[in-house]
C-alpha positions as CSV (number, residue, x, y, z in Angstrom):
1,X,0.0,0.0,0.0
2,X,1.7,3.1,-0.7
3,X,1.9,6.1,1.6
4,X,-0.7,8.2,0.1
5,X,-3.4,5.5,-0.1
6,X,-2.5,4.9,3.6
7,X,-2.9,8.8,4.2
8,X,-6.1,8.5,2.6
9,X,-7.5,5.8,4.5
10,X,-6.1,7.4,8.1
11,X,-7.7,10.7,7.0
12,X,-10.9,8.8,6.4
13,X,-11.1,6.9,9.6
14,X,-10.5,10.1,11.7
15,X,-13.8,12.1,9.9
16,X,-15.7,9.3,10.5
17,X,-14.9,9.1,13.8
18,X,-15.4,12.6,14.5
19,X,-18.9,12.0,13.0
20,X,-20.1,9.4,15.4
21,X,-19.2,11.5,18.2
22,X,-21.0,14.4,16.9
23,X,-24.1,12.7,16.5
24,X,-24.1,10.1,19.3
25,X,-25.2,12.1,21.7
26,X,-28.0,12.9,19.2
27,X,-29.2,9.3,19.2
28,X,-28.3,8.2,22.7
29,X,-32.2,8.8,24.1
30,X,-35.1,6.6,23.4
31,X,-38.4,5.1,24.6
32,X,-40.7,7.3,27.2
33,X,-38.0,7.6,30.1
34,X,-34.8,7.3,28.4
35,X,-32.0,8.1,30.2
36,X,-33.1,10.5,32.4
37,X,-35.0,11.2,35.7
38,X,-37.7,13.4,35.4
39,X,-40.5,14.8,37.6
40,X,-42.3,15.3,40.8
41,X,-42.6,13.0,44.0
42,X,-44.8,15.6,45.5
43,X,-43.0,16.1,49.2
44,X,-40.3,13.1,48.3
45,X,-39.2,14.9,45.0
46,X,-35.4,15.1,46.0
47,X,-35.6,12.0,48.2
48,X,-33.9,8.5,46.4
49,X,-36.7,6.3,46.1
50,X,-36.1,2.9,48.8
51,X,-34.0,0.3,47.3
52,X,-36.4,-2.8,46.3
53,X,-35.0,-6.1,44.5
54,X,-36.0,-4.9,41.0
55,X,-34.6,-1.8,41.5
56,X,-31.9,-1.6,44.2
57,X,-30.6,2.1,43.0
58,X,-31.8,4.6,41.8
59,X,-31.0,8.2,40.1
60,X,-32.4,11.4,41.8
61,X,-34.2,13.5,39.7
62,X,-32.6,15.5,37.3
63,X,-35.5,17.8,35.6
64,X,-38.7,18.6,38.3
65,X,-41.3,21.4,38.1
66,X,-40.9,21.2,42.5
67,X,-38.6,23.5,43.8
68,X,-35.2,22.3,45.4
69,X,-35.0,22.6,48.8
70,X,-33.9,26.5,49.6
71,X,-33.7,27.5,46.1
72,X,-36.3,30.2,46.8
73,X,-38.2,29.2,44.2
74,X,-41.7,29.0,44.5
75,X,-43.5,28.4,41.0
76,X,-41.6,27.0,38.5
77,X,-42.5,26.1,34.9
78,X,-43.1,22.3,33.9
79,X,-39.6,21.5,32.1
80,X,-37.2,23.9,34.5
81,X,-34.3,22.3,36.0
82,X,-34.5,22.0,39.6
83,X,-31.7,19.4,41.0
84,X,-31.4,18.7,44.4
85,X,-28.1,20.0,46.0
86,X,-25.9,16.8,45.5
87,X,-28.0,15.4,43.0
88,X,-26.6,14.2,39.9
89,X,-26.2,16.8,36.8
90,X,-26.7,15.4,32.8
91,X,-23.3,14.4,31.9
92,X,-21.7,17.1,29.0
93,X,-21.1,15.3,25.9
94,X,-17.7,14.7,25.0
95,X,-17.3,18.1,22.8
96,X,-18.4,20.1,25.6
97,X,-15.4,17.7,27.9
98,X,-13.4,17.9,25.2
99,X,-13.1,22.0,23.9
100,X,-10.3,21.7,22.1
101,X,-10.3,18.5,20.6
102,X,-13.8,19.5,19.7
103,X,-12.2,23.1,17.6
104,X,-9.8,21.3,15.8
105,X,-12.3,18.5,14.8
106,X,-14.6,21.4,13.4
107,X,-11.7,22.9,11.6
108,X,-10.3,19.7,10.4
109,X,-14.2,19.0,9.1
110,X,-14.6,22.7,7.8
111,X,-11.5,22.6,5.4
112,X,-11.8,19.3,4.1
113,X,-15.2,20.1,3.2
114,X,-14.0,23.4,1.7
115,X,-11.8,21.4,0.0
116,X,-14.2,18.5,-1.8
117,X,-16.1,21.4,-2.9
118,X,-13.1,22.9,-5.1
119,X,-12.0,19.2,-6.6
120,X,-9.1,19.3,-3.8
121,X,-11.0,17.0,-1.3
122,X,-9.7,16.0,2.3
123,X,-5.6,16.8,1.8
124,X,-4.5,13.6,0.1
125,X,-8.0,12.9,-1.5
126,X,-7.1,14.7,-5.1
127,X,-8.3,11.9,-7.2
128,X,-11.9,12.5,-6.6
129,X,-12.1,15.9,-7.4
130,X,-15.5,17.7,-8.5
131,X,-19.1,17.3,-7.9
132,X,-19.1,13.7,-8.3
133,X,-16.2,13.1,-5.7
134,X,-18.0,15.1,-3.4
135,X,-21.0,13.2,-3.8
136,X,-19.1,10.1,-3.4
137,X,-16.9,11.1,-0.3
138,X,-19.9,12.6,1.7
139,X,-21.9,8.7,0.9
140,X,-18.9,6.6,2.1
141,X,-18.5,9.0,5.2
142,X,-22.2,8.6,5.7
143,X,-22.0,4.7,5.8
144,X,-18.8,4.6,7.8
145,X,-20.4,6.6,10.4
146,X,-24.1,4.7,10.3
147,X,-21.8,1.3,10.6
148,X,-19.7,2.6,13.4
149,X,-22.7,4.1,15.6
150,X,-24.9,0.8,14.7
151,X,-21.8,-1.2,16.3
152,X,-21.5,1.5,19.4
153,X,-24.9,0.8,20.2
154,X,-25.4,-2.8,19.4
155,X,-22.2,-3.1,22.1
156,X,-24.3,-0.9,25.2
157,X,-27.1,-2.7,24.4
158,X,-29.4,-1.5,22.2
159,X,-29.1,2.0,23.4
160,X,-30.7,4.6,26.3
161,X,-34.2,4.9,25.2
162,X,-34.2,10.0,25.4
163,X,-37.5,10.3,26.6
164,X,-40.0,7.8,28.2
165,X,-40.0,6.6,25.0
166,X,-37.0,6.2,26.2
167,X,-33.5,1.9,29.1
168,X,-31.3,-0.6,29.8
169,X,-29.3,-3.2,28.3
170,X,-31.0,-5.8,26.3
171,X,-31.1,-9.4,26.4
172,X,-34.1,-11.1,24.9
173,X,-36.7,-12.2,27.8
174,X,-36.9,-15.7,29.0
175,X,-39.3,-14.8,32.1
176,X,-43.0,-15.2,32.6
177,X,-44.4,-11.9,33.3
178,X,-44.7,-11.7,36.6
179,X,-47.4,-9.2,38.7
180,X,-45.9,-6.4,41.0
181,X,-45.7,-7.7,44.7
182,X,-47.3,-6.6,47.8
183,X,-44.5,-6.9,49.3
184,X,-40.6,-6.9,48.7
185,X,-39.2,-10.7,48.5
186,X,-36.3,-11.6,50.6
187,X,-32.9,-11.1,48.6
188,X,-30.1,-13.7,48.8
189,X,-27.0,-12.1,51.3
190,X,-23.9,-12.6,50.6
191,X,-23.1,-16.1,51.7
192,X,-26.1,-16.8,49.8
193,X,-28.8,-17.4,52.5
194,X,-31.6,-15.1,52.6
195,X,-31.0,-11.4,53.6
196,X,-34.0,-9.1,55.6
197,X,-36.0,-7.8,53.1
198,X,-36.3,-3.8,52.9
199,X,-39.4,-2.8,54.9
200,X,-42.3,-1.7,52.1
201,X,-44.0,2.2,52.6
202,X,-47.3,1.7,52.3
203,X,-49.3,4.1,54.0
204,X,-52.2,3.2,51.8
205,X,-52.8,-0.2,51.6
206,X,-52.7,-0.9,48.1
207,X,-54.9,-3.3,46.6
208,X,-54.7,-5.5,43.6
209,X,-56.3,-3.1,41.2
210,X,-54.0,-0.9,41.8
211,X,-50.7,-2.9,40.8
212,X,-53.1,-4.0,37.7
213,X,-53.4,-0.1,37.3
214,X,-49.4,0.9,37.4
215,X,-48.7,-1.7,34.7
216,X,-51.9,-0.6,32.7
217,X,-50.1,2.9,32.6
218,X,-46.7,1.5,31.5
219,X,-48.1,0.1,27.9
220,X,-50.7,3.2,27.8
221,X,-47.8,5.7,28.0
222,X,-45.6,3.5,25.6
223,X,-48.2,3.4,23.1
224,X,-49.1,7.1,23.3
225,X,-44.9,7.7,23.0
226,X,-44.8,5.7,20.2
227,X,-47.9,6.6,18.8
228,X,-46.9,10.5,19.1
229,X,-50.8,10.6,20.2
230,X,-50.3,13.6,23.2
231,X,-54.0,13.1,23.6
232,X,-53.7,9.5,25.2
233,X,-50.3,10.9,27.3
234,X,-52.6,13.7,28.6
235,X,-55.0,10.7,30.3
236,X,-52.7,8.9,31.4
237,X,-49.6,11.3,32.7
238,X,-49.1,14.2,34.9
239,X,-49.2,17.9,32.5
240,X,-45.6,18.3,34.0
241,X,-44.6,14.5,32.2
242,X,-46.5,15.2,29.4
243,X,-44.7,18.6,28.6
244,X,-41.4,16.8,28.9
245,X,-42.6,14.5,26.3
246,X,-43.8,16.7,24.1
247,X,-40.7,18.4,24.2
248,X,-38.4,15.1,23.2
249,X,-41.3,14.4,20.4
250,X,-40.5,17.5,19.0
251,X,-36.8,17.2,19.2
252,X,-37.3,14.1,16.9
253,X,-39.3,15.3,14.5
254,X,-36.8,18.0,13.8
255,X,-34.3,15.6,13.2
256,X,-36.6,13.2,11.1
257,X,-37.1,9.9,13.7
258,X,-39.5,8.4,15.2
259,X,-39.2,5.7,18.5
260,X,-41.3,3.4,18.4
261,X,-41.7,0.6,21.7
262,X,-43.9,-2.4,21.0
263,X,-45.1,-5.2,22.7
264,X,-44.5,-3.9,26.0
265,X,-44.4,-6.8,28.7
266,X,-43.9,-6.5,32.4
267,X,-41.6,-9.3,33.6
268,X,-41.5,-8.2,37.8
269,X,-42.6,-5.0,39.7
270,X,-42.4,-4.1,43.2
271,X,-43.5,-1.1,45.3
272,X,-41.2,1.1,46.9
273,X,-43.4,3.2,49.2
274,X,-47.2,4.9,48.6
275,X,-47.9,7.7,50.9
276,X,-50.2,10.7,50.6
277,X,-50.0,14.5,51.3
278,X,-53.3,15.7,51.7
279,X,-55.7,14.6,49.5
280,X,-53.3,14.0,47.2
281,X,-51.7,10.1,47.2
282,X,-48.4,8.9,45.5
283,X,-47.0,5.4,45.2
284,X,-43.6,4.8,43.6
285,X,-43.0,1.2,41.8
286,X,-39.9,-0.4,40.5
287,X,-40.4,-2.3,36.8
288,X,-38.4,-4.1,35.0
289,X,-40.1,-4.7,31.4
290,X,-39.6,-5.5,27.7
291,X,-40.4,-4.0,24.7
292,X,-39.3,-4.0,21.2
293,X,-37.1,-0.7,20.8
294,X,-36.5,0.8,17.5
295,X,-35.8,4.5,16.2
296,X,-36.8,4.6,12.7
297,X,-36.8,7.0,9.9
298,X,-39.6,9.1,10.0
299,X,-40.2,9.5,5.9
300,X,-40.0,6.3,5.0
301,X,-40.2,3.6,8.0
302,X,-36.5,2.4,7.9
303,X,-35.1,1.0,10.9
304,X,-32.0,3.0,11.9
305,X,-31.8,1.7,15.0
306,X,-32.4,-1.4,17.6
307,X,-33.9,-4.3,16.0
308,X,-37.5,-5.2,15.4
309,X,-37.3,-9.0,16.0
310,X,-35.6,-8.7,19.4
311,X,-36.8,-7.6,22.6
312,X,-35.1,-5.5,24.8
313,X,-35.1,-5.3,28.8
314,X,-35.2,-2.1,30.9
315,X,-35.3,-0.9,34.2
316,X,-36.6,1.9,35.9
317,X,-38.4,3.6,39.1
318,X,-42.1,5.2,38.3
319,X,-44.3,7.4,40.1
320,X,-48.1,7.6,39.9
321,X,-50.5,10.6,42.1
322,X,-53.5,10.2,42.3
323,X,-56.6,12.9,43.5
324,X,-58.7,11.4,46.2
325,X,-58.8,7.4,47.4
326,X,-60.5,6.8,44.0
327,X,-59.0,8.8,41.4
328,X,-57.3,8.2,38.1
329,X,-53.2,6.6,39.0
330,X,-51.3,9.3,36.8
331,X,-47.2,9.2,36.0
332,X,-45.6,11.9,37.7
333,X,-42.2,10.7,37.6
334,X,-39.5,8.6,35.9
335,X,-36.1,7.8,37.7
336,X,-33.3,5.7,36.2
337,X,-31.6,3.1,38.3
């Protein structure tokens, strides 16, 4: 191979990378949820939600319409940010980490393009010069980049579903669905005999039709994600939750996608606590569920991402209020574990 080719083909590899970092961070959020907490726990907001076996972590709250603690805040807007002191703070993507590396990228990018579009191409790329060799150059680095993200992603498994449309690593699902429990089952300790069990919060007494109610709402609010229908999200979902997905709906249209999560299945579920503050009641459930998870294009149905013939697993805490002993169970909250 002779030192230009070579120079080519390093000069090639080092765009394309450039261009999977640029746009992962575009791509890295699916499904209702994704990979942020979001809401309001009434009272509990800032408070980590008690560990259960499903869920034995969990993230605090990122974005909340309740005021932190002391902020002097009284009203705030569904959507503002609101993190508790110590809570944990969206990670910067790795242009914002990385300033510099991020300018030289852009100039790099900038010239070579400048370049291709007066027949010199990217330094060494002289052969293809004109229209046509742009054309060419800007499909290959296209391909590279949709190959190298599709293999990022299949490696984290399946990706962060951004919004709720929006979780974990996938494996395909063996299990039985299983109904949410009363109560938390004993974990194995260390030495593998059975360790105390975390006492459950309920200050309610939940009832059967309740539990059946929780998972009701996780398949509801998939199908309304999915579905774009903000109608069916505004029955089922708090206004705050529902203006947090309208706003990730929105942010996909405008880059031409659509997440779609189908056949949603609820493999185990356990309460964390239910408690009430007035007359309004809360109860906070750990799920762990499948779907199928795909982002596709939005013009012409082509999947870009996940795969349609395999299920994916995910994790994650959710919050229902409800007005009154008998009202409607309403998501109010998503936390990431």
């Amino acid at each position: 191979m002779s030192r230009a080719r070579a120079s080519r083909r390093i000069q090639f590899v080092a765009l394309a990378a450039a261009l999977v970092m640029a746009l992962a961070p575009a791509l890295a959020e699916a499904r209702a949820g994704g990979s942020r907490s979001m809401g309001s726990r009434g009272a509990r907001t800032f408070d980590s939600a008690p560990a259960t076996p499903t869920a034995p972590t969990s993230q605090p709250l990122q974005r909340s319409a309740t005021p932190a603690p002391d902020s002097g805040f009284t009203n705030q807007r569904p959507g503002a940010v609101s993190p508790a002191p110590g809570a944990m703070q969206p990670r910067p993507s790795f242009m914002q980490r990385n300033p510099f590396l991020s300018g030289m990228i852009g100039g790099l990018v900038g010239a070579g393009l400048i370049g291709m579009l007066f027949g010199g191409g990217f330094g060494a790329f002289g052969g293809m010069a004109g229209f046509l060799g742009l054309l060419l150059q800007l499909a290959l680095i296209g391909g590279l980049a949709y190959l190298a993200i599709s293999f990022f992603r299949r490696r984290n498994g399946a990706g962060e579903p951004a919004y709720a449309g929006m979780g974990g690593g996938g494996r395909p699902g063996a299990d039985r669905p299983r109904p949410m429990s009363y109560e938390a089952p004993p974990m194995a300790g260390a030495a593998g005999r059975p360790a105390a069990s975390p006492p459950v919060r309920d200050e309610l007494g939940l009832e059967k039709a309740d539990f059946d109610a929780f998972e009701q709402r996780l398949i509801q609010v998939q199908t309304g994600w999915t579905n774009q229908d903000v109608g069916l999200l505004r029955q089922v979902a708090t206004p705050e939750i529902v203006a947090y997905f309208q706003e990730h709906l929105a942010t996909a249209r405008e880059r031409g996608v659509r997440n779609e999560v189908r056949d949603v299945r609820l493999l185990q579920g356990d309460l964390a606590e239910a408690w009430a503050e007035g007359e309004r009641e809360y109860a906070t459930v750990a799920m762990r569920w499948q779907a199928v998870d795909v982002t596709v294009e939005a013009s012409t149905g082509r999947v870009i991402e996940g795969d349609p013939q395999r299920p994916v697993e995910a994790t994650e805490i959710w919050t229902f209020q409800r007005i009154g002993r008998h009202g409607e169970w309403l998501l109010s909250a998503i936390q990431q574990v």
